[in-house]
C-alpha positions as CSV (number, residue, x, y, z in Angstrom):
1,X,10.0,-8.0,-6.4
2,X,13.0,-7.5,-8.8
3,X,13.5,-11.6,-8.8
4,X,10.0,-12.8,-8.9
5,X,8.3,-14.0,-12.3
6,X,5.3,-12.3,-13.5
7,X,2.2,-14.2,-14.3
8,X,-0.2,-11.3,-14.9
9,X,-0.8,-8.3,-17.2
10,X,1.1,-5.6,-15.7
11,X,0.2,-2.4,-17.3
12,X,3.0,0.2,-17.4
13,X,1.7,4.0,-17.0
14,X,3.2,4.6,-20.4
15,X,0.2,2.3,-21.9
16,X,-2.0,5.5,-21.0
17,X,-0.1,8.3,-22.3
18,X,-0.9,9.8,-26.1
19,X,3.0,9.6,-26.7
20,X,4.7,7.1,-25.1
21,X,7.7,8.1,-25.9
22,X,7.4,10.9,-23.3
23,X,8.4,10.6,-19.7
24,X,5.0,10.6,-17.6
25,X,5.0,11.2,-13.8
26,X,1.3,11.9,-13.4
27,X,-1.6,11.3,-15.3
28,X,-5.6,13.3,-15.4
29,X,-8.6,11.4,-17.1
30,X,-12.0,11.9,-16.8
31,X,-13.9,8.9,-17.1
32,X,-17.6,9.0,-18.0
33,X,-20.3,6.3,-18.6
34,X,-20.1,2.5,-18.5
35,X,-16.7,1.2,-18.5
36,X,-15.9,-2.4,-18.0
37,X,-12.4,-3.8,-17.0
38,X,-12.8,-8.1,-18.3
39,X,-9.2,-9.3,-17.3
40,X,-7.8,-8.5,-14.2
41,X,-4.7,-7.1,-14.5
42,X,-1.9,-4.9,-12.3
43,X,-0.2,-1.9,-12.5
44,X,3.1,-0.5,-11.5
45,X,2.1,2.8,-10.3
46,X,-0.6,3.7,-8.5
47,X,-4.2,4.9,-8.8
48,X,-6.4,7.5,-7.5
49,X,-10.1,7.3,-8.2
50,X,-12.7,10.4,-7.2
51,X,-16.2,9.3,-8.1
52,X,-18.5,12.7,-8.3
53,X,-21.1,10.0,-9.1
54,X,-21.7,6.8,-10.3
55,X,-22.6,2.9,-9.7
56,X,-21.1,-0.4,-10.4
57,X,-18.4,-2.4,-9.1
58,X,-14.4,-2.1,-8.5
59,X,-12.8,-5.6,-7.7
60,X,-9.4,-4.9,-5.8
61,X,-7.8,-8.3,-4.7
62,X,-11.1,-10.5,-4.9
63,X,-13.0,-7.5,-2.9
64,X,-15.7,-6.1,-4.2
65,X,-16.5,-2.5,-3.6
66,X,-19.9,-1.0,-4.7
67,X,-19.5,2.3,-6.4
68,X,-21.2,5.3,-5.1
69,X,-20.8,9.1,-5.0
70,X,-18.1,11.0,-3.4
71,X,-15.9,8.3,-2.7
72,X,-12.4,8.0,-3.4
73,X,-10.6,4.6,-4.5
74,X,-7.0,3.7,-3.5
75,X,-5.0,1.4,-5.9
76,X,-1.6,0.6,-4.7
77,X,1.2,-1.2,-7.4
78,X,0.9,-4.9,-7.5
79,X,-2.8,-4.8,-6.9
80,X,-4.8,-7.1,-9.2
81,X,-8.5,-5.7,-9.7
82,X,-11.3,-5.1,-12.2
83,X,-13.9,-3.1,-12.5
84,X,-17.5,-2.3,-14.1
85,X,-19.0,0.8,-14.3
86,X,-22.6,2.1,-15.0
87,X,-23.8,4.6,-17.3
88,X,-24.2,7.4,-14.6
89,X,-20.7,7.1,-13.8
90,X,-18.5,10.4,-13.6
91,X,-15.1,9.6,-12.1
92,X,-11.5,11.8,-12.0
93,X,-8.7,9.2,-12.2
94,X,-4.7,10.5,-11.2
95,X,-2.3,8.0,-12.1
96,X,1.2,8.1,-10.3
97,X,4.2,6.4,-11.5
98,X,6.3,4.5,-9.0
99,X,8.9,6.8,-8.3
100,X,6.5,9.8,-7.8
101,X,4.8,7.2,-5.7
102,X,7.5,6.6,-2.8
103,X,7.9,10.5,-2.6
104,X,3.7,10.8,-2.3
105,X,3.7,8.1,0.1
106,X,4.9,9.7,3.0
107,X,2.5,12.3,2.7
108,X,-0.6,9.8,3.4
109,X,1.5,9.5,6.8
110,X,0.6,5.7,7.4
111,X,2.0,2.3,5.8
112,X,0.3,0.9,2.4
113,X,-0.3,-1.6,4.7
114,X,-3.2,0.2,6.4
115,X,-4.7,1.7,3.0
116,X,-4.9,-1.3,1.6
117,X,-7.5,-2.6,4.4
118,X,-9.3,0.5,3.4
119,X,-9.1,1.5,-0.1
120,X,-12.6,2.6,-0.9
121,X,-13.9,5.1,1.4
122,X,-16.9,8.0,1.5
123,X,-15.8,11.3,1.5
124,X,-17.7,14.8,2.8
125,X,-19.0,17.5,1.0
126,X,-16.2,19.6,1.6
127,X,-13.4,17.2,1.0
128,X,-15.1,16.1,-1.8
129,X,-15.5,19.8,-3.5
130,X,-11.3,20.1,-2.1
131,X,-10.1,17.1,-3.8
132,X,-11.8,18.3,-7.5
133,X,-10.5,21.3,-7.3
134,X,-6.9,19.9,-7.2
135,X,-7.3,17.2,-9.9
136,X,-8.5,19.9,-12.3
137,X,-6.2,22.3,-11.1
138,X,-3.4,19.1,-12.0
139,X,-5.4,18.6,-15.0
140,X,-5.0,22.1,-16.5
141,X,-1.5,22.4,-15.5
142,X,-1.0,19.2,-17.6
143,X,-2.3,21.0,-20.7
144,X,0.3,23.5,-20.8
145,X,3.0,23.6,-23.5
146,X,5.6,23.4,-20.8
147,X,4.5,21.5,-17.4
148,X,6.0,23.0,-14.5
149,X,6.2,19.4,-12.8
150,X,7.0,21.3,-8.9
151,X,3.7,22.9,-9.1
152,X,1.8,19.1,-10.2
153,X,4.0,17.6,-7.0
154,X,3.0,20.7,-4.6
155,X,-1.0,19.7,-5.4
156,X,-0.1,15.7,-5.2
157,X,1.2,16.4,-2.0
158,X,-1.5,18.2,-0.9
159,X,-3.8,15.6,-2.2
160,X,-2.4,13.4,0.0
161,X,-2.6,15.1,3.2
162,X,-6.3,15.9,2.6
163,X,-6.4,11.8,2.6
164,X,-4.5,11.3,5.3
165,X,-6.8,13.7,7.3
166,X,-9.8,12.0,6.1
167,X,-8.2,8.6,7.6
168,X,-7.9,10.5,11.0
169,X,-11.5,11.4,11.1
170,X,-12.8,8.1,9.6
171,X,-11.2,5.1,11.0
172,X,-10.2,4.7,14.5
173,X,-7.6,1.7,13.5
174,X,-5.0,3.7,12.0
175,X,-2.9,4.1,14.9
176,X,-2.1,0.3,15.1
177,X,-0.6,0.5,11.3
178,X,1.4,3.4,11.8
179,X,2.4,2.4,15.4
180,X,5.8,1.3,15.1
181,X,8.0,1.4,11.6
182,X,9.1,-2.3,12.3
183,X,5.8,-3.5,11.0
184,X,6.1,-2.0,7.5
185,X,9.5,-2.6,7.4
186,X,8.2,-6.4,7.7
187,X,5.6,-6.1,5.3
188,X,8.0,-5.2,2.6
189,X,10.5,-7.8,3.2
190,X,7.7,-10.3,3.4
191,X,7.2,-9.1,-0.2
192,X,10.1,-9.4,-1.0
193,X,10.7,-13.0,0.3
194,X,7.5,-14.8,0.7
195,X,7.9,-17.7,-2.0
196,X,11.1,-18.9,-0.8
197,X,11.3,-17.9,2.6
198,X,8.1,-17.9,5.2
199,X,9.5,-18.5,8.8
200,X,9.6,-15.4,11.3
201,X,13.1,-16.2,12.5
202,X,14.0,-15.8,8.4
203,X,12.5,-12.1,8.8
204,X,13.2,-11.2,12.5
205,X,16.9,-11.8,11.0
206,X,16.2,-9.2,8.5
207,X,15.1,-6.7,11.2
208,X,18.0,-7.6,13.6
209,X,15.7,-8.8,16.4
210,X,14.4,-11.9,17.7
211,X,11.4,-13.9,16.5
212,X,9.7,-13.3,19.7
213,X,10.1,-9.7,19.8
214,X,8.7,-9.2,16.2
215,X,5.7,-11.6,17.1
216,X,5.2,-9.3,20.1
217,X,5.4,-6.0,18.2
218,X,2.8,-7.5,15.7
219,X,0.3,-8.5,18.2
220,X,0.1,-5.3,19.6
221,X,0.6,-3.6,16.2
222,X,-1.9,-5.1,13.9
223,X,-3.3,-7.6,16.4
224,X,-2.1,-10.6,14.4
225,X,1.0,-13.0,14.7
226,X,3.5,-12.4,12.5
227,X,3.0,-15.9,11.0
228,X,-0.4,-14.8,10.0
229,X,1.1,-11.8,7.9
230,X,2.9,-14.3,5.8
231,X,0.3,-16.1,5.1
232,X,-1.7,-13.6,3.9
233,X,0.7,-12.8,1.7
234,X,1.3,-16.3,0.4
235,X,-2.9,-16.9,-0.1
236,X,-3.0,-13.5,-1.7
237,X,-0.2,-14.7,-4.5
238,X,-2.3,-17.9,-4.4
239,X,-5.3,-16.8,-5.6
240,X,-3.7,-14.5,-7.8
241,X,-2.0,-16.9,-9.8
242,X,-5.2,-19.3,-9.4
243,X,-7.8,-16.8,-11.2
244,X,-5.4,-14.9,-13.5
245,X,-2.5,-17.0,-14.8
246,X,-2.6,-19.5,-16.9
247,X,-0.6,-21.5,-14.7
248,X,-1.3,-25.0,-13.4
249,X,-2.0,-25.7,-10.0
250,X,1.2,-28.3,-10.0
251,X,3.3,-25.4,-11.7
252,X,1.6,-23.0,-8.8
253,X,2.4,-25.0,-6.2
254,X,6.4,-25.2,-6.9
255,X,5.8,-21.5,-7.7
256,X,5.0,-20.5,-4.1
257,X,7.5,-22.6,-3.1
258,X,5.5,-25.5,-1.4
259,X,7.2,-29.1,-1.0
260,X,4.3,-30.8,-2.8
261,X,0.4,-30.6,-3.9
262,X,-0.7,-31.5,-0.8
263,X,0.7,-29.3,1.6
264,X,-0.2,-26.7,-0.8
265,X,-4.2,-27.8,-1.2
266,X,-4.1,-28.0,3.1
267,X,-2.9,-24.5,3.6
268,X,-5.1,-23.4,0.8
269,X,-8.2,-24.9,2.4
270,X,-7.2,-23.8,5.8
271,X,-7.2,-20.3,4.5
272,X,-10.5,-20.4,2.8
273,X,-12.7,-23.6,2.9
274,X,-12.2,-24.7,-0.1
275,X,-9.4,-26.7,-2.6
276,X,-7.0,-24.5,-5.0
277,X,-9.1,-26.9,-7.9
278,X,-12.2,-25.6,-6.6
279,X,-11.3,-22.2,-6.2
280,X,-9.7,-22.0,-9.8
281,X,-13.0,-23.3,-11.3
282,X,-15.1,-20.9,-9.2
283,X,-17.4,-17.8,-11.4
């Protein structure tokens, strides 16, 4: 989203590192006790959370997950959330950075897409006791004087594979996600393009088929229109900017690319029941 205008805090992984001035492609922490995240804010890399225990909240998008043991939390870049931890709380956080990212992704074998419906999930025994091993294993490694960065990328790659065949065993929907490459192909354009451009012609253009075709491929794909994957996006970025930006709802509404207030305030309450006003003033 090279050409889009930022309205949040966007934490670079940099912010977490003891010397910034260093490169980081991966980072370890250990978090323990109550922690609270206030602001919602993103990130440009993305996130792995591996709760040995714990209890509280994590907010990702306006969804709120309940934290329990032996889970595992997926943060993808872009993502707004927030989060509040209790005092029992023992969690193993990797942090990617983006480029690292597009080389791990692959691994997890289906689109973002389909993680992002899922990103908090309960994990077994085994797995669990799998998935410490490497983050430790990563962690010590990352102690050394010299990092030998192919061994950290062997064990990310391997993390992601133990997710990917936790996906397989857990959800029965992945399938539909991963079913044809056209779909995520769509998702990122609509990324890309949503504020200024939100017609399935615009996009089927971009894929060099028809309209119909791509409204066919996503019915059987995700079981959704394609029009309804726009929208998504465009009510996602709409409560986004509504809760986090300082933004008005006039400047919000010329923002997203809407021809006035009130075709903005109908789709909004189409989408959820309620005004953009009274979802702005909302707890």
């Amino acid at each position: 989203m090279d050409n889009q205008r930022e309205y949040f805090p966007v934490l670079n992984i940099q912010e977490f590192t003891e010397a910034p001035s260093e490169l980081s492609n991966l980072l370890f922490h250990e978090l323990r006790g109550s922690r609270q995240i206030v602001e919602p804010h993103k990130h440009d890399f993305f996130i792995i959370l591996l709760f040995e225990q714990g209890s509280g909240s994590h907010t990702i998008d306006f969804k709120s997950y309940a934290v329990e043991q032996q889970q595992v939390h997926l943060l993808f870049p872009g993502q707004v959330h927030q989060w509040e931890f209790q005092e029992t709380t023992v969690c193993y956080q990797l942090m990617i950075n983006r480029e690292w990212f597009e080389r791990f992704l692959p691994d997890l074998r289906f689109s973002s897409l389909y993680y992002q419906q899922h990103p908090v999930f309960q994990i077994s025994d085994l797995l669990y006791k799998a998935l410490r091993y490497e983050f430790l294993a990563i962690a010590q490694e990352l102690k050394d004087k010299t990092v030998l960065w192919e061994i950290i990328q062997t064990r990310s790659k391997l993390i992601g594979l133990l997710l990917r065949k936790t996906f397989e065993l857990t959800f029965s929907d992945f399938e539909k996600y991963h079913s044809n490459p056209i779909i995520s192909k769509f998702v990122q354009l609509i990324d890309l393009h949503f504020k200024s451009d939100r017609s399935v012609s615009f996009y089927a253009e971009k894929l060099h088929i028809s309209a119909n075709y791509l409204n066919i491929v996503c019915k059987k794909g995700v079981n959704i229109a394609a029009s309804t994957l726009i929208h998504d996006r465009i009510l996602l970025e709409s409560k986004r900017l509504l809760k986090i930006s300082e933004m008005s709802v006039k400047d919000i509404v010329y923002e997203l690319g809407f021809y006035d207030h009130a075709s903005f305030s109908k789709f909004f309450k189409n989408q959820t029941g309620m005004t953009p006003s009274q979802f702005k003033e909302q707890g």
